[in-house]
N, C-alpha and C positions, 0 to 999 in steps of 0.2 A: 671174872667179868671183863675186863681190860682186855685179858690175851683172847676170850673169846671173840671179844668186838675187834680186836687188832685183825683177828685171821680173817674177819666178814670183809671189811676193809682191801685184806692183800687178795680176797678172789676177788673182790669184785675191780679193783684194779687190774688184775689180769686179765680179765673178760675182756672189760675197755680195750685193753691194749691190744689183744686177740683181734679185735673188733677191727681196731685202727690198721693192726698190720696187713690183713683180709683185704681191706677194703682200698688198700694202698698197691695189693697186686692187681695186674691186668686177669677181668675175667677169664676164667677158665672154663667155664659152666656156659654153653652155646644155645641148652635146650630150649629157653625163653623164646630164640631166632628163629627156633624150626618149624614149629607150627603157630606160636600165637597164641591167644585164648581161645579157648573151645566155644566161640558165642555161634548161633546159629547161623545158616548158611544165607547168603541172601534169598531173596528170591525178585524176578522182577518179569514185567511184561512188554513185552517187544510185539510192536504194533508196523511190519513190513508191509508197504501198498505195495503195488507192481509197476506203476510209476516207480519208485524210490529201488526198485530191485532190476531197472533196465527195461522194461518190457517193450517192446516198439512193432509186435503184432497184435493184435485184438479181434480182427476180422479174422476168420476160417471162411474155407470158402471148399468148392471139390475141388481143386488143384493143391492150395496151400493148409490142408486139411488139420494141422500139426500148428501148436504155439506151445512155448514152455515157460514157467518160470525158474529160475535160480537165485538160492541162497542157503547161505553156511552156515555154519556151527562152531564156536570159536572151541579151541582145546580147551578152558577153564570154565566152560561152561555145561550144564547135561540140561537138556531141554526135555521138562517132561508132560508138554503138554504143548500140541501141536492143532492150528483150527485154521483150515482154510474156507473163507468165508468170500464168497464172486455172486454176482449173478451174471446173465445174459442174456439176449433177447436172439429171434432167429427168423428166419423167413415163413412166411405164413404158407411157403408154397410146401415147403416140407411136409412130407407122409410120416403122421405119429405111427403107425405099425411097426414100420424099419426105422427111422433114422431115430440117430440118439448121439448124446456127448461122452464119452471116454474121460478117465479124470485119471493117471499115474501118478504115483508117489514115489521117486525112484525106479521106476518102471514095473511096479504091482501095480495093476489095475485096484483102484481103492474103490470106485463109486462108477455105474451107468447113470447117466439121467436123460430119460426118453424126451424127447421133442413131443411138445403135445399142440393139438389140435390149437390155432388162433384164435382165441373167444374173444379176445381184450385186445387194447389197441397196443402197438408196439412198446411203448412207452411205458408200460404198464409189466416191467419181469418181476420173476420170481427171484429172491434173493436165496441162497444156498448156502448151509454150514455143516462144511464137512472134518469129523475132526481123524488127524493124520497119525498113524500108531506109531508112539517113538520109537520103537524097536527096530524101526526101519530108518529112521535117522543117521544120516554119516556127516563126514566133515563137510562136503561138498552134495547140494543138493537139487532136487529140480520134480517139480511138480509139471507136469505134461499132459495137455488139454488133445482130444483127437476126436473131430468130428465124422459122422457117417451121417452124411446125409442124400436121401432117395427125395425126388418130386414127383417119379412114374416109376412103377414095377416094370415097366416090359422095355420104356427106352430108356435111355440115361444117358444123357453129355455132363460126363464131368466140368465140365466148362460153361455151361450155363448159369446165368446172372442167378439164379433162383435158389444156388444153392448157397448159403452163408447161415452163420451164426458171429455173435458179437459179443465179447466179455465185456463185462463194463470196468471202466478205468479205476473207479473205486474200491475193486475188489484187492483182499490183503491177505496177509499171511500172520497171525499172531502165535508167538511162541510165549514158551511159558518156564524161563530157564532161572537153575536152580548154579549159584557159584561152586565149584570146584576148588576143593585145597589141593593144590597141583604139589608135590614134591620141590623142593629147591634143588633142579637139577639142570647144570649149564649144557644137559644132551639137548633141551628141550628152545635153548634158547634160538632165533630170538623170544620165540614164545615165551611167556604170556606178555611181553613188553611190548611187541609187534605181530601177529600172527594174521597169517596169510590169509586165512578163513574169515577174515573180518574183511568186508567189504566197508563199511565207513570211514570217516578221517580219525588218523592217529592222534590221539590226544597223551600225550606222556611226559610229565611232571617232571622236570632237573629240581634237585635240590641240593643246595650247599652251605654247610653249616655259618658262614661269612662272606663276606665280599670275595670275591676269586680273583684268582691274580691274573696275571696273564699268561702265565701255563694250565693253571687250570680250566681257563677260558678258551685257550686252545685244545684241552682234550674234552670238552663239552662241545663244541662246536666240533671235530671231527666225528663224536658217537652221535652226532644230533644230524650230520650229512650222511651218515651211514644209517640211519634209521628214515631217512628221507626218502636215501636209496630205494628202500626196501616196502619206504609207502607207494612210491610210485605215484600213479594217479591218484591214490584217497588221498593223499595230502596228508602234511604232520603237524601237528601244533604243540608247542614245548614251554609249558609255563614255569617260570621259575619260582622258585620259594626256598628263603632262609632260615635255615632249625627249624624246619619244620616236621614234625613226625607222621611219614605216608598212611593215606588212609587208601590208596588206589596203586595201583602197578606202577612203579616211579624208581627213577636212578638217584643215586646217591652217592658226592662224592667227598671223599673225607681224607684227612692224614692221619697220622699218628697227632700232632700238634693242633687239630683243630678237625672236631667231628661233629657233628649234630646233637644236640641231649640225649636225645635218644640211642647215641653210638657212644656214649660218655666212656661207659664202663667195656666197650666192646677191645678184645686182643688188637695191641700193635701189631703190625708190620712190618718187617724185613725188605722186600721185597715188594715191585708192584703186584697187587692183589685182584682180583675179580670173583665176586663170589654174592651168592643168591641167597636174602632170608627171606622169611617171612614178616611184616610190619607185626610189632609187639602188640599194636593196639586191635591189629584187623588181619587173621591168619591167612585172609583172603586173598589178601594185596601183596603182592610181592615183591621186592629191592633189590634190585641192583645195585651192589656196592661197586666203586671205584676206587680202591683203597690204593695207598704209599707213604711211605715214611717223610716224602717230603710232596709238594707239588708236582716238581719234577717226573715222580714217577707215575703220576697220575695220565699223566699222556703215553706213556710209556704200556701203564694197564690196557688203555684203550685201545692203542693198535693193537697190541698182542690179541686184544680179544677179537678185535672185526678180523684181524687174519688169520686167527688161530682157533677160533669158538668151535669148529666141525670136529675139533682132534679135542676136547676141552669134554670133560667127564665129572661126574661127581659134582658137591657143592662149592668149590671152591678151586681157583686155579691159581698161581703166581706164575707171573714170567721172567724166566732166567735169563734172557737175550733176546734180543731181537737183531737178527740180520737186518745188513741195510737195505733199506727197499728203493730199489731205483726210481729215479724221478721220470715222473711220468711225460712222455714227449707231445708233441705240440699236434692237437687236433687228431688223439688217439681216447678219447669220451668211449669207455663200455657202449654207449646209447648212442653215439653218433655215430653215421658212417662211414668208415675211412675214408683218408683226401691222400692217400700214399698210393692204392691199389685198386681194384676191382674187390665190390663185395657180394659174395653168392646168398639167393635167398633162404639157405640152408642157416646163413649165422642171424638171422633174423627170427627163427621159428621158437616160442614160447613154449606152444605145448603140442603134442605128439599128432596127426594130421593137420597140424592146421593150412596145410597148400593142398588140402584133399576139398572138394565139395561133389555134393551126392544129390541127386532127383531132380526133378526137371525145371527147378527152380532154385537151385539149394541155398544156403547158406554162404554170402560172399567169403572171401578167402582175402583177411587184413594185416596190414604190414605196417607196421607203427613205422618210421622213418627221422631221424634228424640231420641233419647236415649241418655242417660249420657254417656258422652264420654270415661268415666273411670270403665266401666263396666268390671269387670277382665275373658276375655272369652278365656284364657288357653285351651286349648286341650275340649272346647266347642263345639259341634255339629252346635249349632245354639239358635235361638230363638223360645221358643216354643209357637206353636197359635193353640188354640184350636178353628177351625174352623167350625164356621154353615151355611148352605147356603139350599136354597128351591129353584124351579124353575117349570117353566109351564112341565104337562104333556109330554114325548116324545113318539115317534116309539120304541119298544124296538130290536126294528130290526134297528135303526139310531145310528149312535155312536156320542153323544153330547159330549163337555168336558165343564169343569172349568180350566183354566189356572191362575195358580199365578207368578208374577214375579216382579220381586224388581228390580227398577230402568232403568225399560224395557228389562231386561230381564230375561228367562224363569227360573225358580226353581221348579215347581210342578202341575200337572196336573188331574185331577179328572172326572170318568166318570159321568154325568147327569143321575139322576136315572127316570125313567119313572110312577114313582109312585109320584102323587102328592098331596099326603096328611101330608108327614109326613116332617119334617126339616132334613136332614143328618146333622152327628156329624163327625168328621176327627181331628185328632192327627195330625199335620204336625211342620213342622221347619222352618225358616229364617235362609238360614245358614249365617255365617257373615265371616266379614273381619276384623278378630283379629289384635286389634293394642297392645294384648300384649306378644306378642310373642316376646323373648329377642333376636335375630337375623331372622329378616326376611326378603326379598327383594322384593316388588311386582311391576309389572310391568301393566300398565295404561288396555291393552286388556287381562289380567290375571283375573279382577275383576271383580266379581258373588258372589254379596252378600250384606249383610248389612254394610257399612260404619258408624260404630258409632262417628265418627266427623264430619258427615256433616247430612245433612236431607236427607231422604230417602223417595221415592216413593213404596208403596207398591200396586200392581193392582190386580185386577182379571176381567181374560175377559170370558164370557159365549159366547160357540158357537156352535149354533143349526145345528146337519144337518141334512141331507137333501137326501131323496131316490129317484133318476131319473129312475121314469119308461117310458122304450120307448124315442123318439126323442125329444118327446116335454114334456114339465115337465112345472110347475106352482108354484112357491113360496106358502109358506102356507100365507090365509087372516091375518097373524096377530098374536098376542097373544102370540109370544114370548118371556117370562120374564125368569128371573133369579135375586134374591136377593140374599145380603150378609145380613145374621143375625145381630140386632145389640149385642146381646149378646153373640159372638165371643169376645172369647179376646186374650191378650199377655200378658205374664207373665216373667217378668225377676225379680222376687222377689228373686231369691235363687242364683242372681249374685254377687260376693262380688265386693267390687270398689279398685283397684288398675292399678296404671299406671305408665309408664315411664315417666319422661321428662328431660326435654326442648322439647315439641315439639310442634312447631309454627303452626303443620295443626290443630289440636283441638283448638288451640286460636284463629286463623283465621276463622274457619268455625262453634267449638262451645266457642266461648269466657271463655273454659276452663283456668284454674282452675276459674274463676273469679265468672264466673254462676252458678259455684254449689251451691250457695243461691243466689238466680233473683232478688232480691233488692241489692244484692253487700253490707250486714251489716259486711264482711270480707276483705271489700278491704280497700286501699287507694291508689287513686292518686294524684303523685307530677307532679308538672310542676311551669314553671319560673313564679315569681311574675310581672313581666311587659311581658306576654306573647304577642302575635303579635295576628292579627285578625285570620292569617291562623294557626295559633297554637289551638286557643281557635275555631276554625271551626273543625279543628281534632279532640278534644277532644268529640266535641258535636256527628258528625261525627261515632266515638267510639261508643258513649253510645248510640245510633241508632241503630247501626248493635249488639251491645246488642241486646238493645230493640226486635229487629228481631228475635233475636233468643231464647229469652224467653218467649215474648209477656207479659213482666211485668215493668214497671218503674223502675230504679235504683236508687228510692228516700231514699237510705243508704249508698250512695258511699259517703264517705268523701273525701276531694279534701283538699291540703294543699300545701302551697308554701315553701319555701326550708329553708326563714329564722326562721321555728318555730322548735322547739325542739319534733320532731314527737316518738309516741311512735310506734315501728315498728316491735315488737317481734313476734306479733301474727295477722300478716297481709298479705295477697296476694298482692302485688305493680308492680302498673302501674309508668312507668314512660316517663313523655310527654317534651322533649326539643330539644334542640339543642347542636351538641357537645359538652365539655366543660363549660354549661353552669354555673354550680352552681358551679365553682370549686374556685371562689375565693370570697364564700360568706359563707366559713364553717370553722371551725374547722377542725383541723386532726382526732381529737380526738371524734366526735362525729358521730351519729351514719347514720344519710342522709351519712356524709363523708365515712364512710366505703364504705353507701350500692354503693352511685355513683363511689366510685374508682373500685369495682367487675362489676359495669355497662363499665365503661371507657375500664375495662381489656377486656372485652367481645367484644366490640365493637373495638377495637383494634385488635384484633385478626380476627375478621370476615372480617373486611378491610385487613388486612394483606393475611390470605387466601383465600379471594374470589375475592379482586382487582387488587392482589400484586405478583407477581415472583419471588421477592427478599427475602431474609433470614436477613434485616436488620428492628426489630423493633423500634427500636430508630428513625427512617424516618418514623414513622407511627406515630405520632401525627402533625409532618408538615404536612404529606398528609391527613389527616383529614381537617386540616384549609386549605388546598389548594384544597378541594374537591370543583366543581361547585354545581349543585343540584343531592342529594342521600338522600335518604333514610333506615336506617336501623331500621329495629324487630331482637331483639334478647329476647329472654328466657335463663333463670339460676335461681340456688335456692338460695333462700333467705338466706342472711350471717348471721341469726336472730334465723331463724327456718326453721328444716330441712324440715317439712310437710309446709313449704310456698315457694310460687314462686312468682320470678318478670320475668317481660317484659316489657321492653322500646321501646318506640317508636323515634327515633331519629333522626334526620334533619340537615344537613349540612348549610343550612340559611332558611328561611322564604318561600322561593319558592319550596322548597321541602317539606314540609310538605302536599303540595296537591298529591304527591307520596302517600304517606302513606294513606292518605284518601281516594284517587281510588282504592289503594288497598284493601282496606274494603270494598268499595260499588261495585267493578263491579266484577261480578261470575267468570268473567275468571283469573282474577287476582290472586282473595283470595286464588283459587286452586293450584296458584301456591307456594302457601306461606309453608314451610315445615322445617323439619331439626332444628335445633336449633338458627339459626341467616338467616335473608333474606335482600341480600342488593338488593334494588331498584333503578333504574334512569331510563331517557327517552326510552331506548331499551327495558326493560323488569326487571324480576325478578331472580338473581341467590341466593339459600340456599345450605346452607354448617353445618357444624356440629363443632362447639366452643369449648364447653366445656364438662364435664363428665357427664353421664346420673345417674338421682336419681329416684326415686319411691314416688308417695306418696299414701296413700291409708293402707288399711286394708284385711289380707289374713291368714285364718289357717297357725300356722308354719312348719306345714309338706308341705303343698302343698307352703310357700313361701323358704323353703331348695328345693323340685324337682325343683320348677320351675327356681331358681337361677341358679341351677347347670345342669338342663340341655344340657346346649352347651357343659358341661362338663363330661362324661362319666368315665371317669379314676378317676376324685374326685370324683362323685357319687358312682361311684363303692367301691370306698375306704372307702367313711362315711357309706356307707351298711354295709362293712366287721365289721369295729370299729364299729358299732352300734349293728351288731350279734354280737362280743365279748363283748362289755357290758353288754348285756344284759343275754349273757351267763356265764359272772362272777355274776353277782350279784345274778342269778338264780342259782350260785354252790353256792356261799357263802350263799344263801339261806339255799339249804339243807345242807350245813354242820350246821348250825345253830340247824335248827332242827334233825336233826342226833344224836348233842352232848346233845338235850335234852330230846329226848327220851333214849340218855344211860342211864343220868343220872336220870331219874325217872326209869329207870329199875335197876341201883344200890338200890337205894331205896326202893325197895320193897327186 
């Protein structure tokens, strides 16, 4: 009985111990990661109007016979139920015999629907639900409306008031899509993290198992400006959360020393890692691991991957080196366009015709645009473009144009030559909207012209016409083209760069001074060492709308918390907190302490004049800590160096910091961000003007004396006069010089 119970005793001790030793290695067993639990797939419904999907035609008429809508299909999704749901109304003059509406699904004709006789008043349509066969579904889509409409069998002017039809604004597009367990495979990235086919704003989750340091807050903030990159116009939004386990498409990043719960049991690291599961809880949702044995390598994974992701296979990658990547030189922004050279409209083109336009109205031909926002365009004409363009044969008895216009609207117009052999060449200008002009006032319907803080659209629309002989007349069969050459260019090489500041609309709209090198290897940002999650979401937030508007990664922005001994002499500074924050974790005497009490000064004053009535600053630090949620941006020059500037971003508590970041992501906003300080809360945005204006930049010093003193005419006048007398002394004492030396060689002889 004894040795029996003895040996129940020694197994079951040994199991324990089995148990212990198991559970003390690093997983080995990945399967959990790859797919998930097997729970059902989602399913959900997506309700697209055509408002919401672009649409800015609605009227068909007989000339502009044609409208489309377009929208996508993300990769991780399979749409299996498709219902396009319009109605429209039409002209009563229309013959229900012939005329009718056309309805394409990717160009299958899906539905006719015959124009019928007017019995009911206009107001009064038919509403239509047509449903769309998924089989015809691609990544990229487009439903296409095509009207035929007749008012008389025997005449017909296409051009006649009588022929239209009209969608109504209401009409939508509802899918009916079912999740995709996409494979963990880094071919596919950035997909399903970012994908193209998604026209909405990017929403993707940072998560980190702790507070992050300041390496790992610099490789979250580079993958967060490279996924900005890549949203472009939909905007990004990057919330953060700690240990927390993904329920939605979300990055993650960990060490060996410190991982999520959910990555508790997952294999160390060697090496920086990058690698794609499945969320344990939701086989849906998929992760992006950021893996390294220490923080360090955690920045280390990220570039490799934004540089290396097209050569990157399989589920998992580590990187063995990385060559050094040169630092990136000053006002060379992917997005902007050079201030070194001439740029051809060939390096501008997005996707494959787009300088082609077709029919006798077609489709403009748009050129996204940015330029350095510190371009010094003083008493500048404009920008000069040396334009080419060809087009189909005309009438030379018709008068065709070329219209160019920025920002929709008109600046320059050209007649179509009727000779179609050769390419026309044209000299023309951009004229702009000088921001450096040392007193100016513009007013919002004043503005025609290029805005060099914000991005600009530049069009050209070809329009063919058109000779009516007699009552009835017939559109030409076709073959209406007009190109824009791609070896047209724009040339601002002979612009010098100087600018005023403090000013919050170039930092708002071009993350000026910050981007004039797109890796940021001139900046540094400070913020609190125990930041909050909506702080360190701001920050990422930031380096996004970056991202946006350089279309390059910020993988040189250094990032530093407040207790280290920063050197700051020859830095542009961001600074990310909450009021007051650092103030009792410094020295008087050193030099964060200077820069934050010029931040303090600043911010004190823009509450004083933008919230305040009173003439008591001394009550303006109470009202500071008695603010509820506000936000304030303020700009000033660096107490360091004079050619450096800061801008703080600053937060009254925790819940105002999502101020600050709507301000960056949504267009209406950012616009309104101006002036040298902008305080923010739940109403909106007021700016106001802080502190004194500085210059930074480089400018001839004659043309930096006119352009100083130009406000000023009575000292300019003055330094002309003293400057003819000096130059009219030195030019006498000249010839007396020579005077006394030709006497004295004439003594001499």
């Amino acid at each position: 009985m004894i040795k029996s119970t003895f040996k129940l005793c020694f197994i079951l001790f040994s199991i324990c111990f089995a148990s212990s030793v198991l559970s003390a290695q690093p997983l080995a067993d990945k399967t959990i990661f790859n797919n998930g639990y097997p729970e059902h797939a989602q399913v959900e419904t997506l309700t697209l109007s055509f408002k919401r999907l672009g649409v800015s035609q609605y009227k068909l008429d007989g000339v502009n016979n044609n409208t489309r809508v377009d929208f996508t299909n993300r990769l991780d999704k399979l749409s299996k139920q498709l219902q396009l749901n319009f109605s429209f109304s039409h002209s009563p003059a229309l013959l229900s015999q012939v005329s009718h509406l056309k309805v394409y699904f990717n160009e299958n004709l899906i539905s006719v629907l015959p124009i019928k006789d007017q019995v009911t008043p206009v107001n009064q349509v038919a509403n239509h639900s047509i449903e769309l066969n998924p089989k015809l579904i691609k990544d990229f889509n487009q439903v296409r409306f095509e009207l035929v409409g007749y008012y008389d069998l025997i005449c017909q002017d296409d051009f006649s008031k009588t022929i239209w039809a009209e969608l109504s604004k209401t009409s939508s597009i509802t899918l009916q899509q079912q999740a995709l367990a996409l494979e963990s495979l880094l071919e596919y990235f950035p997909a399903p993290f970012y994908d193209e086919r998604d026209y909405t704003q990017l929403n993707l989750p940072f998560i980190f198992a702790s507070q992050p340091d300041e390496s790992t807050l610099e490789a979250a903030a580079t993958l967060s400006s490279w996924f900005g990159a890549q949203a472009d116009w939909r905007k990004a939004n990057f919330p953060v959360l700690f240990n927390h386990t993904p329920t939605q498409h979300s990055v993650v990043f960990a060490t060996n020393d410190n991982k999520p719960d959910f990555l508790l049991d997952y294999p160390d690291v060697t090496k920086p890692t990058v690698e794609i599961i499945s969320s344990p809880t939701q086989r849906y949702a998929k992760v992006l691991l950021i893996l390294g044995k220490n923080t360090a390598q955690l920045k280390e994974a990220v570039v490799g991957l934004l540089f290396g992701h097209k050569v990157m296979t399989g589920r998992t990658a580590s990187i063995d080196a990385i060559n050094n990547l040169p630092l990136r030189k000053a006002y060379d922004a992917p997005r902007w366009v050079r201030s070194d050279r001439a740029v051809s409209f060939d390096e501008f083109i997005e996707y494959p015709n787009q300088l082609q336009s077709q029919g006798l109205y077609g489709q403009p031909i748009n050129l996204d645009l940015r330029f350095a926002p510190d371009l010094f365009t003083w008493r500048q004409q404009g920008v000069p473009i040396t334009l080419r363009y060809r087009n189909a044969p005309t009438d030379e008895a018709i008068l065709s144009r070329l219209n160019m216009l920025i920002n929709n609207k008109f600046i320059d117009g050209f007649i179509l030559t009727p000779n179609e052999s050769h390419i026309l060449t044209t000299e023309t200008i951009m004229p702009l909207l000088s921001n450096s002009e040392p007193s100016q006032t513009r007013q919002d319907f004043e503005l025609t012209g290029l805005d060099l803080s914000k991005k600009n659209q530049l069009s050209y629309n070809f329009h063919f016409g058109l000779i009516k002989a007699g009552e009835c007349t017939a559109i030409p069969a076709g073959g209406e083209f007009g190109v824009i050459d791609g070896s047209s260019t724009i040339d601002v090489s002979d612009f010098h760069h100087y600018i005023a500041l403090p000013d919050l609309n170039v930092f708002a709209n071009s993350g000026f001074p910050f981007t004039k090198y797109a890796d940021l290897h001139q900046t540094i940002l400070i913020m609190e060492q125990h930041s909050s999650a909506s702080a360190i979401s701001l920050l990422l937030n930031f380096t996004g709308h970056l991202g946006e508007i350089t279309g390059y990664p910020t993988h040189k922005l250094t990032i530093k918390h407040p207790n280290s001994e920063l050197d700051l002499d020859d830095k542009d500074i961001v600074i990310i907190a909450k009021a007051d924050a650092f103030t009792h974790q410094l020295t008087d005497d050193s030099s964060l302490s200077i820069l934050l009490q010029n931040n303090q000064r600043i911010v004190e004053q823009a509450i004083y004049n933008g919230a305040f009535d009173n003439n008591q600053p001394e009550k303006i630090k109470v009202s500071i800590q008695s603010q509820g949620k506000l936000g304030i941006i303020s700009g000033f020059q660096s107490p360091f160096n004079s050619e450096r500037s800061v801008v703080s971003l600053i937060a009254t508590n925790d819940n105002a910091y999502s101020l600050l970041s709507n301000s960056l992501i949504q267009d209406d906003k950012t616009a309104l961000i101006t002036g040298s300080s902008a305080i923010i809360n739940s109403q909106g945005i007021k700016t106001i003007k802080t502190d004194d204006q500085y210059f930074i930049g480089h400018i001839p010093i004659h043309t930096l004396i006119w352009f100083h003193f130009s406000d000023h005419p009575f000292i300019l006048a003055l330094l002309s006069i003293l400057t003819l007398l000096l130059i009219s002394f030195i030019l006498w004492r000249l010839l007396g010089v020579l005077t006394q030396k030709r006497l004295a060689e004439g003594d001499k002889q």
